[in-house]
N, C-alpha and C positions, 0 to 999 in steps of 0.2 A: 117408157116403151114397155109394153106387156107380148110376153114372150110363148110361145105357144112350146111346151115338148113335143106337142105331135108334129111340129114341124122341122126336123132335123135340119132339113138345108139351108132353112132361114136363121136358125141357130147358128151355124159353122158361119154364113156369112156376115151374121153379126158380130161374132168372136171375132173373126178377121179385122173388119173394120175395129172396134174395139181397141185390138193390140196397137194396129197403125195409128188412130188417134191419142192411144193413152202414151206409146213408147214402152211397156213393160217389161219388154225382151233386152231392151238397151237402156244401163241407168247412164239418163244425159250428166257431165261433169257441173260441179256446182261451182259456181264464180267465187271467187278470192274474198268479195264483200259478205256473199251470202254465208260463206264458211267461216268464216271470223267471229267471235265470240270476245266480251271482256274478261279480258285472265283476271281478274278478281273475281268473278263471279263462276267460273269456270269448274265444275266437279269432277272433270273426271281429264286430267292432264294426258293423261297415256295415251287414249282413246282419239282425243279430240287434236287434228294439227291448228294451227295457226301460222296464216302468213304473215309475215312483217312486212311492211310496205317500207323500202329503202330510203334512205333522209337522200333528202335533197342537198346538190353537192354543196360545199361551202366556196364561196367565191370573194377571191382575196382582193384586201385592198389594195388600192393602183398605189403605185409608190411614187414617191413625189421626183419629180423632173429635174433631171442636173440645171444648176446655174451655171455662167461665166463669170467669175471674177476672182480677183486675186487673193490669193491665198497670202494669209500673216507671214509661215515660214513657206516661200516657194521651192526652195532647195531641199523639203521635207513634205513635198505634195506631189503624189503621183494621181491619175485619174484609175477609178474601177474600169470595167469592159463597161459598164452603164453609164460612165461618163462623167458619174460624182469624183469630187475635188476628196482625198484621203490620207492619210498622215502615212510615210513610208513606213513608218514601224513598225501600222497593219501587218499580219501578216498574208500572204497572196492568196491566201485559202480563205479568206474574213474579208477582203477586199470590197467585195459583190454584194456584204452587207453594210457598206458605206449609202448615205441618203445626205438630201441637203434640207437642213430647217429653215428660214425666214422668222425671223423673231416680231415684236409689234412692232418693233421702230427700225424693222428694214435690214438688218445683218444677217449675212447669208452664214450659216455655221454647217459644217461638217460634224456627220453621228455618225455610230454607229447600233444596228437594231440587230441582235440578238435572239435566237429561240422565238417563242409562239406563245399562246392563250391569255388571258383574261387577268392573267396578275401580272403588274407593270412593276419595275424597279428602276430605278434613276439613279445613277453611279456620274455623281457631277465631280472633276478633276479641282485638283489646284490651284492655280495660278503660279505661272513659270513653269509646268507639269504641260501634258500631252493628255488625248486619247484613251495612249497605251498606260495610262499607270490604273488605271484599273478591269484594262482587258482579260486577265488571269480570272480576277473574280467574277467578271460579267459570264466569260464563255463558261464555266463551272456552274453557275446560277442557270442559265440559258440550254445547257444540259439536262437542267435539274426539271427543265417544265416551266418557267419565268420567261415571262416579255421583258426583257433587257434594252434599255438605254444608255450609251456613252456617249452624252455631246463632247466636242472639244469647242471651248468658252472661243468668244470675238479676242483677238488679237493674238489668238494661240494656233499652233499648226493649220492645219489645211483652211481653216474659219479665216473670217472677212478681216481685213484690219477696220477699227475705228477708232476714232477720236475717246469717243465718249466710252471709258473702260471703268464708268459711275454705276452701269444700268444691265451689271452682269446677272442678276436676279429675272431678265427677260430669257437669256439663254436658257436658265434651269424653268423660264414657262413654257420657251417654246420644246420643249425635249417630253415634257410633261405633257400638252397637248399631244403631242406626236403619238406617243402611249394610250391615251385617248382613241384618237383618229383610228389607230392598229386595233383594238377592240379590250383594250384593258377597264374593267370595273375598279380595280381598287390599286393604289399603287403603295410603293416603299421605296423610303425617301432615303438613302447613302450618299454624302459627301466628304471631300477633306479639305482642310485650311477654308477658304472662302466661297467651294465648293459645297461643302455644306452648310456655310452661313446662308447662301441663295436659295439651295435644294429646300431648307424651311421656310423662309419666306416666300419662294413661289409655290411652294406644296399647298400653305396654309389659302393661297389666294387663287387654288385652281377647286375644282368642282368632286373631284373622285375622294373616294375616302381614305386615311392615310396609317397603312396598316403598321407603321413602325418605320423608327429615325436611326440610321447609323452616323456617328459624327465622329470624324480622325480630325484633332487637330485645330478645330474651327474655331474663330475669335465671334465674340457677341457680335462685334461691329464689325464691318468689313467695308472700308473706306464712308462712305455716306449711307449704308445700307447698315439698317440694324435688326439685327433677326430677335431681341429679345419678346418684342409683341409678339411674336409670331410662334415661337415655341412654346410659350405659354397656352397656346390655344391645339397645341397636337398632344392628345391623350394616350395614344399609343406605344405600346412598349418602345421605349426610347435607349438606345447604350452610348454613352460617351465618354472617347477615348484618348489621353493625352500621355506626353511624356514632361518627367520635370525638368527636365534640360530643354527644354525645348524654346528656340529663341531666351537663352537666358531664365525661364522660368513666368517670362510674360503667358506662354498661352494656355499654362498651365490655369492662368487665374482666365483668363475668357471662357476656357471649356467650364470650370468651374461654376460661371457667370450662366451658362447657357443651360447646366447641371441644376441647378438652382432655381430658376425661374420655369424650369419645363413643368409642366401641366400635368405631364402624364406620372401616376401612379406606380407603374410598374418601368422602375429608369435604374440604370445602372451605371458608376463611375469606375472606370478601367484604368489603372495607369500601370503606362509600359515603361520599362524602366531603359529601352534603349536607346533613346537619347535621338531619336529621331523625327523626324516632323511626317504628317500626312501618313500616304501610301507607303512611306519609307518604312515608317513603323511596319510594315509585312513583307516588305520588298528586302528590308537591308538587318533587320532586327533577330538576334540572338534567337528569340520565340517568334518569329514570325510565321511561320508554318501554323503555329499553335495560335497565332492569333487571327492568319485568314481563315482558319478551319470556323473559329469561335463566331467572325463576324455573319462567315454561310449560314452557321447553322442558326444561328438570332433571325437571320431574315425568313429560313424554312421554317423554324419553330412559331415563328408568331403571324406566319402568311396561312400556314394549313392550322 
């Protein structure tokens, strides 16, 4: 468009138009895409904002459905407010974290799930033992930032009765799956007496990677199940913990047996000298204090 000076009024009313078409009087606001910038490439921090566009919420796993059916000790089985089967010695405030597992061959087992995120831990009980023998250290772990596991095994508290008490190594699978399902990448494998002989054989035969072995007490064998293939093959910082009084001095040589054969490089042998078996060893033991502190910090030391 060529513009004349001698024509002042054609001038003003081209300005006008002008300004209405351009906007130059009002700077219009710049959209959140168009103002974003990649902060590595970014020179001048102070000057420039950047929006953060908010994460998308995280949306939790459904939790698994109460069953009906009888619990091993009934007279030590109360229901949560959600209707899972729970060992009484829960306490009421941990209750609502009761769930019920389904193992491969059909036994309904009572757990409990502990804390949150992406590193799973497996805290498998004794036999003759509960639940609660290693609830202390689950909810402390579970504090600590850990996905926490406590099955209670088939024939024991609020879990299923059955026959077949050969095939306790499905219990420590399906508690390990459950870990899994809850969104755990790597787990850590803790058991005592026959508890931990399972905890290695189903750790070794589940898919996650197995960031380290806590063993109170465990025999190689543990009725028809033998965990020696199977720790052979976990390379992970391993600690194994026994007393020599312990049944007579028998389990002293199974830990030893399990000591022995473990694969992993970095293993260490514990003996406590209180003369107690399993969980007892921290529960009832002169240093026992000193010895749950030691088992935590094995699990936090070799998980981060």
């Amino acid at each position: 468009m060529n513009i004349s000076l001698k024509e002042p009024r054609m001038v003003f009313v081209v300005l006008i138009l002008l300004v209405t078409i351009t906007g130059c009087t009002t700077k219009m606001p710049v959209s959140s895409s168009e103002n974003q910038s990649n902060p590595l490439q970014s020179t001048d921090p102070v000057t420039e904002i950047v929006t953060e566009t908010p994460l998308p919420e995280v949306t939790n796993t459904p939790s698994n459905p109460p069953v009906e059916y009888t619990p091993s000790w009934p007279d030590r089985t109360v229901k949560s407010s959600k209707g899972h089967l729970v060992n009484s010695c829960v306490p009421d405030e941990l209750r609502d974290k009761a769930t019920t597992l389904t193992t491969s061959d059909g036994v309904y087992l009572s757990a409990l799930v502990l804390g949150s995120g992406n590193k799973g831990v497996l805290l498998a009980h004794e036999q003759g033992y509960n639940i609660c023998s290693f609830l202390d250290m689950g909810t402390e772990l579970a504090d600590s930032g850990y996905l926490v596991i406590i099955p209670e095994y088939r024939n024991h508290g609020a879990s299923q009765t059955e026959e077949d008490n050969q095939s306790i190594d499905r219990d420590a699978e399906a508690a390990l799956g459950e870990l899994k399902r809850l969104g755990a990448q790597k787990v850590f494998l803790a058991g005592a007496s026959c508890g931990g002989s399972t905890a290695i054989i189903a750790g070794v035969s589940q898919e996650l990677p197995i960031e380290g072995l806590i063993i109170l007490s465990s025999p190689a064998q543990c009725g028809s199940l033998d965990a020696i293939p199977s720790v052979k093959e976990i390379k992970a910082p391993s600690l194994f913990v026994f007393s020599p009084g312990d049944y007579g001095g028998s389990i002293e040589k199974e830990v030893r047996k399990l000591y022995q054969a473990s694969g992993a490089t970095d293993k260490e042998l514990i003996v406590d000298e209180s003369g107690y078996h399993g969980t007892d060893m921290y529960h009832k033991g002169e240093q026992g204090d000193k010895l749950k502190s030691l088992l935590i910090d094995f699990v936090k030391e070799n998980f981060n």
